[in-house]
KOLKE-122375 format. One record per residue (C-alpha): x, y, z. Coordinates in steps of 0.02 Angstrom, whole numbers, plus 50000, padded with zeros to 5 digits. Each point is the difference from the previous one (the first is absolute). Layout:
BEGIN
XYZ...
***
This chain:
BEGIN
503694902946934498195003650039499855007050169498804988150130498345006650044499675013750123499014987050098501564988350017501205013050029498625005750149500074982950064501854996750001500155018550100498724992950134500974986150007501755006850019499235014850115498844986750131501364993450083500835018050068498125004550033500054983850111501535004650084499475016450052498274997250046500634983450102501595009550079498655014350053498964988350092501724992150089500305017050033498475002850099500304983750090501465006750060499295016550050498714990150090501334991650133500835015550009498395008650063499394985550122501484999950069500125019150025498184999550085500504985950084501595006550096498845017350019498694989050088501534993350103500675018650060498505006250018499524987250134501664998050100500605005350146499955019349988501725007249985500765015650090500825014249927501514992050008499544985249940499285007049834501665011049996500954980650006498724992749860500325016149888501934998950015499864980449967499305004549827498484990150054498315009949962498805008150137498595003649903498504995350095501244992050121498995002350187500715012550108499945011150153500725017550050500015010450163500055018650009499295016849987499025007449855500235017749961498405005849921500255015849941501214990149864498764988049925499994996749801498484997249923499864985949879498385001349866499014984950022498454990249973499284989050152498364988749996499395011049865500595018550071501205010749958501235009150121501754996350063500904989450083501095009550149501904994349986500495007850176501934999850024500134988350180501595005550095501064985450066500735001150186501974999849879499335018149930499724993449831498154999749900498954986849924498565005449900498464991550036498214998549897498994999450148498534999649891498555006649882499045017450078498665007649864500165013549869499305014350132501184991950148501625005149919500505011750124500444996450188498825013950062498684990549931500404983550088500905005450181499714983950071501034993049864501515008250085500724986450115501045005650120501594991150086500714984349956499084988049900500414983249934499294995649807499984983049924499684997149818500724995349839501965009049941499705006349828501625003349891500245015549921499945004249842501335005049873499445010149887498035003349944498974987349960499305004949819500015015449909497884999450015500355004950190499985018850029501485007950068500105003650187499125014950084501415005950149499165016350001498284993850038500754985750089499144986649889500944985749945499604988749847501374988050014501104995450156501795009249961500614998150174501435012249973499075013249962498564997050121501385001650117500665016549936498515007550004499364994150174501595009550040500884983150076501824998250020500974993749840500684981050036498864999950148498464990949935500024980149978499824994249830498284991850018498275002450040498964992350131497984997949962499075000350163498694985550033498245003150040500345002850171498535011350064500685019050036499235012650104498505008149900500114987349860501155010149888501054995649916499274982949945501484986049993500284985749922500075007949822501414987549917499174996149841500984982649910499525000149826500884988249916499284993249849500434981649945499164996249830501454992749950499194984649978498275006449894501675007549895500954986149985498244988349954499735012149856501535001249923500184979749990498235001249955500505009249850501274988549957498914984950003498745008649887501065004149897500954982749994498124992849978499775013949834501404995149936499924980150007498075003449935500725009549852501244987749962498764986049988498875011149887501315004249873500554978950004498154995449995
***
């Protein structure tokens, strides 16, 4: 039995191969739909903490132990900073490099809460160069609780610089070790300071960056895009061969 031509048997592939390219380029898109909801919604309920009723100390500590997040969840703390145990976090602001200065805040219960009270430039790293920075007594900071983080973000960011006391990623534990703080002492979360002015104008707050990205949608249009032009190939190439 002679065996059909190359062309058929090319055509019968196609044909038996179009509908699982259908099905994935179609179940793509729906999964980008999906993705889509999920990200309004998470920028939605971030929208909602961030603009609510600032929470205490405690009442972060209550949110954290519901299992309910605190990421850019407004907030408020009341303490003293020690200075001379600031962590310096590598950082680009409006265009300039420096740091931002994560200042452990002692709470009137003895424990700590690290704070980023904000960006200071490159050649403003150290506290001699920026006394006025040093706010004595007890202040009160409002801003946005940050969670920590558990591990590093990506294998592209450098490893953390104790030594030189320059951080690349947030590891909270060991910020702590090294600032010399108490083991079990230090709350689990960060607090970014707003852009309340501070004496001298350094540091600068009101760094939170949200960056978010939602193309889910440009995603999902190109992936059903696909499928139609493909369907559309397909029906046109059909036709041709009948024609």
């Amino acid at each position: 039995m002679a065996k059909p031509p190359r062309r058929q048997r090319r055509f019968w592939a196609a044909l038996v191969l179009l509908p699982v390219a259908l099905a994935i380029l179609v179940s793509l898109g729906t999964w980008q739909v999906k993705r889509l909801h999920w990200k309004e919604d998470l920028l939605a309920s971030i929208e909602q903490r961030r603009h609510a009723e600032p929470l205490d100390v405690a009442g972060v500590e209550a949110e954290l132990q519901a299992g309910r997040p605190v990421d850019y969840r407004a907030a408020s703390a009341s303490g003293t900073f020690l200075h001379d145990k600031e962590r310096h976090f590598f950082a680009t602001f409006e265009g300039q490099s420096g740091y931002y200065l994560y200042t452990p805040l002692q709470l009137a219960d003895g424990r700590f809460l690290f704070v980023n009270r904000g960006f200071v430039p490159y050649d403003r790293k150290e506290a001699s160069t920026r006394p006025e920075s040093l706010v004595a007594g007890a202040q009160r900071i409002t801003g946005l609780a940050r969670a920590r983080l558990a591990e590093k973000p990506s294998s592209l960011v450098p490893d953390n610089d104790e030594a030189g006391n320059i951080f690349y990623w947030k590891d909270l534990d060991r910020m702590a070790a090294s600032a010399g703080l108490p083991e079990g002492q230090v709350l689990p979360f960060f607090l970014d300071a707003d852009a309340t002015p501070v004496p001298g104008g350094l540091p600068r707050g009101g760094v939170t960056v949200i960056d978010l990205p939602n193309s889910h949608l440009q995603y999902a249009i190109t992936w059903y895009g696909l499928a139609l032009a493909l369907a559309g190939v397909s029906v046109f190439a059909w036709v041709r061969r009948k024609s």
